[in-house]
C-alpha positions as CSV (number, residue, x, y, z in Angstrom):
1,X,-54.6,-262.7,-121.7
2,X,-57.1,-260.0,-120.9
3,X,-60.5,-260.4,-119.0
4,X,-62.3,-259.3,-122.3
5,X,-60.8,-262.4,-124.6
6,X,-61.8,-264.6,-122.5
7,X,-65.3,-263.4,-122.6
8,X,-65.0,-262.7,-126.6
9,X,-63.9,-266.4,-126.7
10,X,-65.7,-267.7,-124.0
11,X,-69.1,-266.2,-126.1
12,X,-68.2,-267.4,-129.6
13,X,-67.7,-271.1,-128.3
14,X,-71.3,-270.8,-126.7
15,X,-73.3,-269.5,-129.6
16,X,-71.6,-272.5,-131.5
17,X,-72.7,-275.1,-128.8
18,X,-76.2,-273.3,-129.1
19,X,-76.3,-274.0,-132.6
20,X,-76.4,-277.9,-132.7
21,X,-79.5,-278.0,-129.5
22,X,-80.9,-274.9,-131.8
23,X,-80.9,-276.8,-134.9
24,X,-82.6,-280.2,-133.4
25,X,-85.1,-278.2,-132.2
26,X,-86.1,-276.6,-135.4
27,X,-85.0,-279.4,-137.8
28,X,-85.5,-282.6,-135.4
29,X,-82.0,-283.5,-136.6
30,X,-79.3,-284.1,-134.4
31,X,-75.9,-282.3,-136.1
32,X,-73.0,-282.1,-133.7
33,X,-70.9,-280.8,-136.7
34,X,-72.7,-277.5,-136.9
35,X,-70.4,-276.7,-133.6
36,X,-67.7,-276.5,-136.6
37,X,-69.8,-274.9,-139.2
38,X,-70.2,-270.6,-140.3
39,X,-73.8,-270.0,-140.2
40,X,-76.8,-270.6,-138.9
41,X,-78.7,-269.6,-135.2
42,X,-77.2,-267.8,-133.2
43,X,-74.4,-265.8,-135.0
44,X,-71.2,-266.6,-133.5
45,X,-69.5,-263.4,-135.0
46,X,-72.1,-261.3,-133.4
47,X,-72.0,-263.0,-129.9
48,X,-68.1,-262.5,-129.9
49,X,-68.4,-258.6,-130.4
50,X,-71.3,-257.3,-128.8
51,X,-70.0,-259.7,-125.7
52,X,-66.8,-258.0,-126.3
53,X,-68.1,-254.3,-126.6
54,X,-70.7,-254.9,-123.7
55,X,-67.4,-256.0,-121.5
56,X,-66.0,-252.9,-122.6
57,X,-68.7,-250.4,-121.8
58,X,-69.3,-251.5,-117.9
59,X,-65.7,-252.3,-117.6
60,X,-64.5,-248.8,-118.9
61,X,-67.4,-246.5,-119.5
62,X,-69.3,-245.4,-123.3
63,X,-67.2,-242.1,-123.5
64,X,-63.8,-243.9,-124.2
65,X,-62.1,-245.0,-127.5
66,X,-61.9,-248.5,-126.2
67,X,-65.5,-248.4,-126.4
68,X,-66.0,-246.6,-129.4
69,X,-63.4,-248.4,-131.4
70,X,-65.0,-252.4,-130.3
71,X,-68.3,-250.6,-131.3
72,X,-67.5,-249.3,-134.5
73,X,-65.4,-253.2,-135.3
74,X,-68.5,-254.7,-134.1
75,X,-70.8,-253.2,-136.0
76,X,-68.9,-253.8,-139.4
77,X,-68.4,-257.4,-138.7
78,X,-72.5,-257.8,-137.9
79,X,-73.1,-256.2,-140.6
80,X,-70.4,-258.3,-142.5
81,X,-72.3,-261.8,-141.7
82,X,-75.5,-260.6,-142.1
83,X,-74.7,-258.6,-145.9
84,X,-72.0,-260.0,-147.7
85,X,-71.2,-263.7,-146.3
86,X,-75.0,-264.5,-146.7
87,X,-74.9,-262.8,-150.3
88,X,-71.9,-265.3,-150.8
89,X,-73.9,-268.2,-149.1
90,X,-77.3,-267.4,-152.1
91,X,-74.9,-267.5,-154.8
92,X,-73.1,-270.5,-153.7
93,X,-77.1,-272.2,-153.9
94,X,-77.3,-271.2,-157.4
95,X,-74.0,-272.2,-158.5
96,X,-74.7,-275.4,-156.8
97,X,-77.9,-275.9,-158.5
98,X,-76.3,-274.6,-161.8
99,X,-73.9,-277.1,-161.4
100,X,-76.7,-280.3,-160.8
101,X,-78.6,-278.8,-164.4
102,X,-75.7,-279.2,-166.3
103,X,-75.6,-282.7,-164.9
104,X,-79.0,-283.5,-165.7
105,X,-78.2,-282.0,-169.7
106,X,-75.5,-284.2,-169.7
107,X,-77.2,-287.2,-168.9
108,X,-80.0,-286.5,-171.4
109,X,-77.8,-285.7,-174.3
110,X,-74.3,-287.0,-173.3
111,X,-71.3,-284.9,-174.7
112,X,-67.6,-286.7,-174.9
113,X,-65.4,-284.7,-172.4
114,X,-63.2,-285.5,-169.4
115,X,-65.2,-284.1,-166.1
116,X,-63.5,-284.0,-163.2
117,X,-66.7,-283.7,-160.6
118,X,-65.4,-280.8,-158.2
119,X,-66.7,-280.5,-154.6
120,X,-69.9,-278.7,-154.0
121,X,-69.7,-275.4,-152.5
122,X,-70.1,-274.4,-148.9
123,X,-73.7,-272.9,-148.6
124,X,-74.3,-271.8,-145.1
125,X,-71.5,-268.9,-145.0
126,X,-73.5,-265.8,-143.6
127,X,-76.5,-265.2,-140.9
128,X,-80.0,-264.1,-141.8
129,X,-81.3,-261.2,-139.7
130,X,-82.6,-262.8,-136.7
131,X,-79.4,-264.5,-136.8
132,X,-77.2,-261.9,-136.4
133,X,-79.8,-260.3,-133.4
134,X,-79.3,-263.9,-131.6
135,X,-75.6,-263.8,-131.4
136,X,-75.5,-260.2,-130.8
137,X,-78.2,-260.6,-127.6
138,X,-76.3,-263.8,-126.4
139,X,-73.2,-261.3,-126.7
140,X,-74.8,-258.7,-124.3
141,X,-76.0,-261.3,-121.9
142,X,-72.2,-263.3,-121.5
143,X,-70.2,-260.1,-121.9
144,X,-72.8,-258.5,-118.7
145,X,-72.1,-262.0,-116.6
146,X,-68.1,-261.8,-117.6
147,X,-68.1,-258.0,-116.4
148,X,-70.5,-259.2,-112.6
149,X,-68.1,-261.9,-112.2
150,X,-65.0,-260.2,-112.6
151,X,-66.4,-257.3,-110.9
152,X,-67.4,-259.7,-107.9
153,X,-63.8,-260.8,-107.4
């Protein structure tokens, strides 16, 4: 496997660690399962291609396609978790709490039907903003240390 996977890889699985040290500092919970978990500070997705395209640019210069082409990826997938997954993760939110109304009608005026209570919907899908600037800083910073330490051998 190339240098650069390892870095991609090597960033993703950090900006998921971050996310559980992140959260108990905000949220003064500890939630080790957020390491398993889309979403949230810092964005994972970002960290893995700006770390990636960062790699590429000191590794093989800005004027190359290699560059352009991890760029141009990069930059749809950012704007991928910050746009549509978190558009996906607000209307999950309101089908959830669509789904809790309808209980509360039915418990106030019962109706006779067969329910079968379906599992709630995954709400943390996409990043906010800041999010999304997190990963993609963390990104720049472990794809700079992957290129100095290769570059030192």
């Amino acid at each position: 496997m190339n240098k650069g996977v390892y870095i991609a890889l090597s960033s993703i699985v950090l900006a998921q660690g971050l996310k559980i040290p992140i959260h108990y500092f905000r949220e003064k919970e500890f939630r080790p399962d957020l390491f398993f978990q889309t979403g949230g500070m810092p964005s994972s997705h970002s960290a893995g291609v700006a770390s990636l395209t960062t790699y590429i640019a000191l590794k093989r210069g800005l004027p190359t396609i290699d560059f352009a082409l991890s760029l141009v990826y990069g930059l749809i997938v950012m704007y991928d978790a910050q746009g549509i997954r978190r558009q996906t993760g607000e209307l999950t939110l309101k089908v959830n709490d669509l789904d809790d109304l309808m209980d509360k009608v039915n418990h106030e005026k019962p109706v006779h039907f067969e329910e079968k209570s379906p599992d709630k919907l995954k709400e943390m899908l996409g990043h906010q903003p800041e999010e999304v600037v997190g990963g993609a800083l963390l990104g720049v910073l472990t794809g700079t240390l992957g290129y100095w330490m290769d570059r030192n051998r």
